[in-house]
Each structure stands twice: as structure tokens, then as C-alpha cells.
TORPA-762273 format. One record per residue (C-alpha): residue number from 0; residue in one letter; x negated, y, z. Coordinates in Angstrom, 3 decimals. Last residue first. Example, Ala and Ser with C-alpha at 12.3 -4.5 7.8 and 13.67 -1.06 7.14 Angstrom:
# TORPA-762273
(r 1, 's', (-13.670, -1.060, 7.140))
(r 0, 'a', (-12.300, -4.500, 7.800))
# end
This chain:
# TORPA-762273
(r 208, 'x', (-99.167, 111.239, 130.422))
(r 207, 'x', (-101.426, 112.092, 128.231))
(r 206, 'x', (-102.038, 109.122, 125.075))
(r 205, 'x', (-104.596, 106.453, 125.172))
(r 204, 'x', (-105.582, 106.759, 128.606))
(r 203, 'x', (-104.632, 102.867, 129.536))
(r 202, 'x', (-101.013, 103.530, 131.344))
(r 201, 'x', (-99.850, 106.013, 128.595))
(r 200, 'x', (-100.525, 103.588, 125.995))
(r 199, 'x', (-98.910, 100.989, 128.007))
(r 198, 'x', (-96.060, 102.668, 128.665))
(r 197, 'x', (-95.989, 103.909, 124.470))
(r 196, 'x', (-96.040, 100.264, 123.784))
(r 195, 'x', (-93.006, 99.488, 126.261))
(r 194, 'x', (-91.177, 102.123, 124.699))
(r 193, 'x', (-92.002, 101.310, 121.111))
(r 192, 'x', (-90.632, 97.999, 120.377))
(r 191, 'x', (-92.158, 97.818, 117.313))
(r 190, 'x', (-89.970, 95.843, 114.306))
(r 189, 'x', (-87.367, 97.917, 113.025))
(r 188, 'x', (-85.255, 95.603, 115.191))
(r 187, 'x', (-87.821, 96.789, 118.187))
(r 186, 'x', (-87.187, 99.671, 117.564))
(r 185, 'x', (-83.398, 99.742, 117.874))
(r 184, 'x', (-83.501, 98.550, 121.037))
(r 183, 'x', (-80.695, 95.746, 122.431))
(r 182, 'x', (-77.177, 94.568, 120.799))
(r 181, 'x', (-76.189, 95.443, 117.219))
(r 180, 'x', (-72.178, 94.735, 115.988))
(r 179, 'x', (-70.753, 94.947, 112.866))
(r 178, 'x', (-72.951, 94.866, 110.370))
(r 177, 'x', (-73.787, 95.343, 106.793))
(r 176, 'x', (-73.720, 99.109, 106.978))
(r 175, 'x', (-76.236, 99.880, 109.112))
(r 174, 'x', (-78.733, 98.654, 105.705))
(r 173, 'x', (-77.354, 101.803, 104.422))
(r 172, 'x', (-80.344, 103.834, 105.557))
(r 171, 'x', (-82.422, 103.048, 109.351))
(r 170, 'x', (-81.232, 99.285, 109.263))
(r 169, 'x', (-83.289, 98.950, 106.108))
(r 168, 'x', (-81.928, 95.206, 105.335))
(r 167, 'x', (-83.507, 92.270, 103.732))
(r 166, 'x', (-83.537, 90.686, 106.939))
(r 165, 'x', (-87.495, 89.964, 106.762))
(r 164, 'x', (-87.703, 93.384, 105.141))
(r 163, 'x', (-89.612, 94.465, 103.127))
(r 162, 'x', (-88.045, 92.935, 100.045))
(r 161, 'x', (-84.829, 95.236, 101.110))
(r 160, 'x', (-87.540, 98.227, 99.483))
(r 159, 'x', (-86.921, 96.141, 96.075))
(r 158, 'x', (-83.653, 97.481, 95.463))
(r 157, 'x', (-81.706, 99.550, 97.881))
(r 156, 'x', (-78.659, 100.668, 95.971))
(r 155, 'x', (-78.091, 97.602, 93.389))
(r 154, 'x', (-78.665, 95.284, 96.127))
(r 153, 'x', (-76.128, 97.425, 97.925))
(r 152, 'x', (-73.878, 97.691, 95.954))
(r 151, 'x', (-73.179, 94.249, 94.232))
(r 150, 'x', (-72.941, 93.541, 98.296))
(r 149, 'x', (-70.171, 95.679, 98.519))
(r 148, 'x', (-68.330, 94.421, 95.414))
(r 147, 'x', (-68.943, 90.519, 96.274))
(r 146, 'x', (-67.236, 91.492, 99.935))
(r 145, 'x', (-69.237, 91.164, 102.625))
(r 144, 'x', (-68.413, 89.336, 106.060))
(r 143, 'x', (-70.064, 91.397, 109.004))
(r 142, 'x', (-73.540, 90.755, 110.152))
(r 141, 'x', (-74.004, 90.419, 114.040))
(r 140, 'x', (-77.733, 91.454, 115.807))
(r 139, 'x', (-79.301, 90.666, 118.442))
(r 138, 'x', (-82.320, 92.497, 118.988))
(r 137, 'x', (-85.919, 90.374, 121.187))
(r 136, 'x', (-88.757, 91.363, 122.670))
(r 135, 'x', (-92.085, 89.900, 123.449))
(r 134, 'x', (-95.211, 92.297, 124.940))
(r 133, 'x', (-98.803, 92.130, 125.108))
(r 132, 'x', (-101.888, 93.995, 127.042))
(r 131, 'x', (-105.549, 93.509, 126.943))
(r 130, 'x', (-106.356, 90.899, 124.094))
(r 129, 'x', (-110.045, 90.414, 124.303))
(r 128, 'x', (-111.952, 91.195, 120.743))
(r 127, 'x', (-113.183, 94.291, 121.109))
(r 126, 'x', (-110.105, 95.438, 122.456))
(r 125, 'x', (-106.972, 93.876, 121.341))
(r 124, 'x', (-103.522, 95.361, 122.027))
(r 123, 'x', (-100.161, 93.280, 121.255))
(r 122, 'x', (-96.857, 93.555, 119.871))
(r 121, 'x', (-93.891, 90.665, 119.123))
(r 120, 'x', (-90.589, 91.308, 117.568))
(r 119, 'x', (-88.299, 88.359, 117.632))
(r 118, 'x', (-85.076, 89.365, 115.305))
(r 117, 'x', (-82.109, 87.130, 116.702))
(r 116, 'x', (-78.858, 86.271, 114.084))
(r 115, 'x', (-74.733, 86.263, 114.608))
(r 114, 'x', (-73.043, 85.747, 112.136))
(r 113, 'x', (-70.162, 86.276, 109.503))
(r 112, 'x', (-73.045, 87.031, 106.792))
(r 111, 'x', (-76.904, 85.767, 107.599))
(r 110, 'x', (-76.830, 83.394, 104.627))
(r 109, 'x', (-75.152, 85.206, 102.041))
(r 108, 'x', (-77.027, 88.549, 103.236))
(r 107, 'x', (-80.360, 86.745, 102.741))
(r 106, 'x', (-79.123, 85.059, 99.350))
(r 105, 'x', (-78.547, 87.948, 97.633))
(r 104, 'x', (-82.308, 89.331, 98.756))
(r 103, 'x', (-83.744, 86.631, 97.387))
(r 102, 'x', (-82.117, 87.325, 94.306))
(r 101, 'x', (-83.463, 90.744, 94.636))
(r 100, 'x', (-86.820, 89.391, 94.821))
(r 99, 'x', (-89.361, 87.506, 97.419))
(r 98, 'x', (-86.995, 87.539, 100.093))
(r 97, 'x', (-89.097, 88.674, 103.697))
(r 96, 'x', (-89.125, 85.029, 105.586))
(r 95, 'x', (-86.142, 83.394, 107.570))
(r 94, 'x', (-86.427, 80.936, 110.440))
(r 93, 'x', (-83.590, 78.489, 110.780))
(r 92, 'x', (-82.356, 77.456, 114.042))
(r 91, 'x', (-78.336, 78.890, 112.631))
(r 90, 'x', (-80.464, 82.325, 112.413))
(r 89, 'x', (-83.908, 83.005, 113.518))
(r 88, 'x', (-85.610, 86.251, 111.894))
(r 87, 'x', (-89.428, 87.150, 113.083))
(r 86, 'x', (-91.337, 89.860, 113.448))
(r 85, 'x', (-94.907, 90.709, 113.769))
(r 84, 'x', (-97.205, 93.129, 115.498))
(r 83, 'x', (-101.185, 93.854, 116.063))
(r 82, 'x', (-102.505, 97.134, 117.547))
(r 81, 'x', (-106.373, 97.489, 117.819))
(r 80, 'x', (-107.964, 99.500, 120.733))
(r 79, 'x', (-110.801, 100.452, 119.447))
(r 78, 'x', (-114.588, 99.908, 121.149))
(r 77, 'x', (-115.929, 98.092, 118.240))
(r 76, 'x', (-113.168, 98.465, 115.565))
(r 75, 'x', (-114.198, 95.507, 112.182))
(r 74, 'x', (-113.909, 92.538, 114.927))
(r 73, 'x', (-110.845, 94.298, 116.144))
(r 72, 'x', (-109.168, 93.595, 112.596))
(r 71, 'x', (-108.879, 89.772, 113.081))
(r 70, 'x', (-107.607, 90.395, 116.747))
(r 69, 'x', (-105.236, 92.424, 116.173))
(r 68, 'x', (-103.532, 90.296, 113.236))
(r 67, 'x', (-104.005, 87.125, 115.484))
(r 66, 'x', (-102.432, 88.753, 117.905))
(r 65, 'x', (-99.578, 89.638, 116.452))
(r 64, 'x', (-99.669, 86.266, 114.762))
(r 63, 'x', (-99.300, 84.123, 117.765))
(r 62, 'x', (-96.625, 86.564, 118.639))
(r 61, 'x', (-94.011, 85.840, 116.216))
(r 60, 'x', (-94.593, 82.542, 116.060))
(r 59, 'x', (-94.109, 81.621, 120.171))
(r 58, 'x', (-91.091, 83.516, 119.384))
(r 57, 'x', (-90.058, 81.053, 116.544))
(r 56, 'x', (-90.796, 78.373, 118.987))
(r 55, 'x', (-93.566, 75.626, 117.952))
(r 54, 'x', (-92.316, 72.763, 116.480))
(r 53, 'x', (-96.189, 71.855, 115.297))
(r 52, 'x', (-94.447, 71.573, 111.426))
(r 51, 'x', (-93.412, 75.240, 112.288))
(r 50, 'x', (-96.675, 76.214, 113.788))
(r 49, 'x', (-98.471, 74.753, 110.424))
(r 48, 'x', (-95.850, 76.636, 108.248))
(r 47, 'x', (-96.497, 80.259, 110.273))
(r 46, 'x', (-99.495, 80.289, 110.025))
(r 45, 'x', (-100.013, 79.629, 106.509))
(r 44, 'x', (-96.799, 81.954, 105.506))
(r 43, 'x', (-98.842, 84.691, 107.434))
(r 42, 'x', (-102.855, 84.738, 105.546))
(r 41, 'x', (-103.808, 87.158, 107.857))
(r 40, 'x', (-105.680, 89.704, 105.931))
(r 39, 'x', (-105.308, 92.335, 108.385))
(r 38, 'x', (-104.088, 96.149, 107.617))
(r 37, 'x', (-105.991, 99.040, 108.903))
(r 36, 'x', (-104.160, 101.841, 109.424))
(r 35, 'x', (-105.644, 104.795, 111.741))
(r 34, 'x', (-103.873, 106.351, 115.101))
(r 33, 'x', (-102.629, 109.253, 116.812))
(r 32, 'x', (-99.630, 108.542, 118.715))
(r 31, 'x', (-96.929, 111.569, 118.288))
(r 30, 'x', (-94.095, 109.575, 118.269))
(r 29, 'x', (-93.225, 110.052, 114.631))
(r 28, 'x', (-96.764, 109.160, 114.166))
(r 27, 'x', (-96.052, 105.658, 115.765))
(r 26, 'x', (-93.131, 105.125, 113.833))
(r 25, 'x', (-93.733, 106.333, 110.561))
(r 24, 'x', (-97.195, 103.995, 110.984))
(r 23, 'x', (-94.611, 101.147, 112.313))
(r 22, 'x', (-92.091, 101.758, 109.459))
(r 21, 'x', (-94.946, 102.034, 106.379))
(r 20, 'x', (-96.032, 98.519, 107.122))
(r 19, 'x', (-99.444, 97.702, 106.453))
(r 18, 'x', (-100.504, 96.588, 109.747))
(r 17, 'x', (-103.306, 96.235, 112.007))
(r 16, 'x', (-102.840, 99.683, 113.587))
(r 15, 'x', (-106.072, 101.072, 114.853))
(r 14, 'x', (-106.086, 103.326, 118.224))
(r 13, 'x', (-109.282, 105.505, 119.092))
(r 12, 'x', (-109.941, 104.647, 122.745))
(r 11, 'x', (-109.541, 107.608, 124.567))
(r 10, 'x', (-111.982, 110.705, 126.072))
(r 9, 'x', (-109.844, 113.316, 124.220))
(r 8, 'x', (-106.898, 112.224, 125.242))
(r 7, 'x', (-104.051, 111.601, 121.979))
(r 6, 'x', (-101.087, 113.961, 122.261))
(r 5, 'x', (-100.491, 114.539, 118.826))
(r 4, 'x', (-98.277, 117.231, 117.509))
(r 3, 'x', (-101.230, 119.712, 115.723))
(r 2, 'x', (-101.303, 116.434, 113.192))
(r 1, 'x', (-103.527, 113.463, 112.947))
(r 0, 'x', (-103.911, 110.262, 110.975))
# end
């Protein structure tokens, strides 16, 4: 991807996204960071079920497959810095994966209403196959009770594009309306915590200072 905004150095490591979600490449281009989309093939439920039976942490989760993302596409990049990311719900000790349907999607917002819930957003550079540079952050977040008519609404209103999300809410549309309360940065709940990224970008030549 490129456009006359980009402030990419001419002498930099091209970048590589490891991810196929539209939010992080709207993200990063948004920001000006040149980069190209390469999505892994990380098989993620897999993962994540074997750390889960291990007891492992649900941040420990998120980031183990940042980086296994990054580093599964940075055998394809020789010389590219490859960015890997994932996000993870925990509510009530529970860990939540992306509904598969709009019943799933129902029984998100039943679940996560009246409380409080964590997003874990993890993000990590590989460089020919050595991670270089990783970062953990969390968003606290409180859903508000919903009445049957609002949330008739807003399945009806969103549709399938709440599948995307491991919420089941697009925080940047009318998704804001299901809470009551958001603590921390809102990139990171859209699942990139950019400022740190962009620090480290800046810090390794990637992007002018």
C-alpha cells in the first residue's frame, strides 16, 4: 500500500502486516505507515484451546499468537519487518471468541451486559525470524444493561460485520452505544495499540521521525 501521505524512509525495512483484519490495515494507513498485508494461517482456536487446557493467562494467549502470526509470515519476508497482533476478551474468567452468527452475536451482548470486561491486545515485530520488539496492553471496558428493543436493533443494524469482532461490537459505529463507561486507548480496543507501535517504528527507521 502507498499513498503521497506516507512517511516511510527510503533505506527501511519494508513492513508486512500478518493480519487480515480490515481495522489494523485502516489503521496503519490512516497513520501514514506504509505497509503490505499478508495474513498467517495460524490455525487460532487450536492455540488457543491447548493454552487454555495448559491454564495459561488469557494475556499470555493473546501474545503467544501475535507472535506466532509474525513469525509464521516472516519466513515468507526475508529482511521485513513482519507485524503480528491478537486480541483477546476476558469477562467473569471466561475467554470469549468472535460469534460465529448473529445468534452468536445475541448471546455476546447477553453475556457481557451490566459488566465490566478486559480486551488484551498484544503486538509484536519479527525480523527474519527473531522477534525484535513487543508490547501487551490492556481497555477496560463497561457494557450497559440493554433493553430487548435496543438490542433487536442493533443486531438488525450491524449484521454480520459484529462477527468480526471478538466483542461483537464496532466500537468505531454504533457499537459506542452499548456502553457506559471505556477506560484506557481506544486503539488498542480496536485491537493495535498504535502509539507504542508507531514509537517503535520511529525508533527502528521504519517511519521519519
Amino acid at each position: 500500500m502507498s499513498s503521497p501521505d506516507m512517511i516511510a524512509k527510503s533505506d527501511a525495512h519494508a513492513l508486512v502486516l500478518a493480519s487480515g483484519s480490515e481495522v489494523r490495515t485502516r489503521l496503519l494507513t490512516s497513520a501514514g505507515v506504509p505497509h503490505i498485508v499478508d495474513p498467517s494461517d495460524v490455525d487460532e482456536a487450536s492455540v488457543r484451546d491447548k493454552m487454555l487446557v495448559e491454564n495459561a493467562t488469557h494475556v499470555s494467549i493473546a501474545e503467544a499468537l501475535a507472535k506466532l502470526k509474525a513469525h509464521r509470515v516472516s519466513a515468507k519476508h526475508e529482511g521485513c519487518i513482519v507485524i503480528g497482533a491478537d486480541q483477546v476478551l476476558s469477562c467473569d474468567g471466561a475467554l470469549f471468541e468472535k460469534p460465529a452468527d448473529l445468534d452468536g452475536v445475541r448471546a455476546h451482548l447477553k453475556r457481557l451486559m451490566g459488566k465490566e470486561h478486559t480486551l488484551h491486545a498484544s503486538v509484536c515485530a519479527v525480523l527474519d525470524g527473531d522477534v525484535i520488539w513487543h508490547v501487551n496492553a490492556d481497555a477496560v471496558l463497561h457494557m450497559r444493561e440493554l433493553s430487548d428493543t435496543f438490542m433487536d436493533y442493533y443486531v438488525e443494524t450491524v449484521g454480520e460485520a459484529a462477527c468480526q469482532s471478538v466483542g461483537a461490537y464496532l466500537l468505531e459505529g454504533l457499537g459506542i452505544q452499548l456502553f457506559s463507561s471505556i477506560d484506557d486507548d481506544f486503539f488498542t480496543i480496536l485491537g493495535l495499540p498504535m502509539l507504542p507501535l508507531l514509537e517503535f517504528l520511529r525508533s527502528n527507521n521504519v517511519i521519519e521521525r
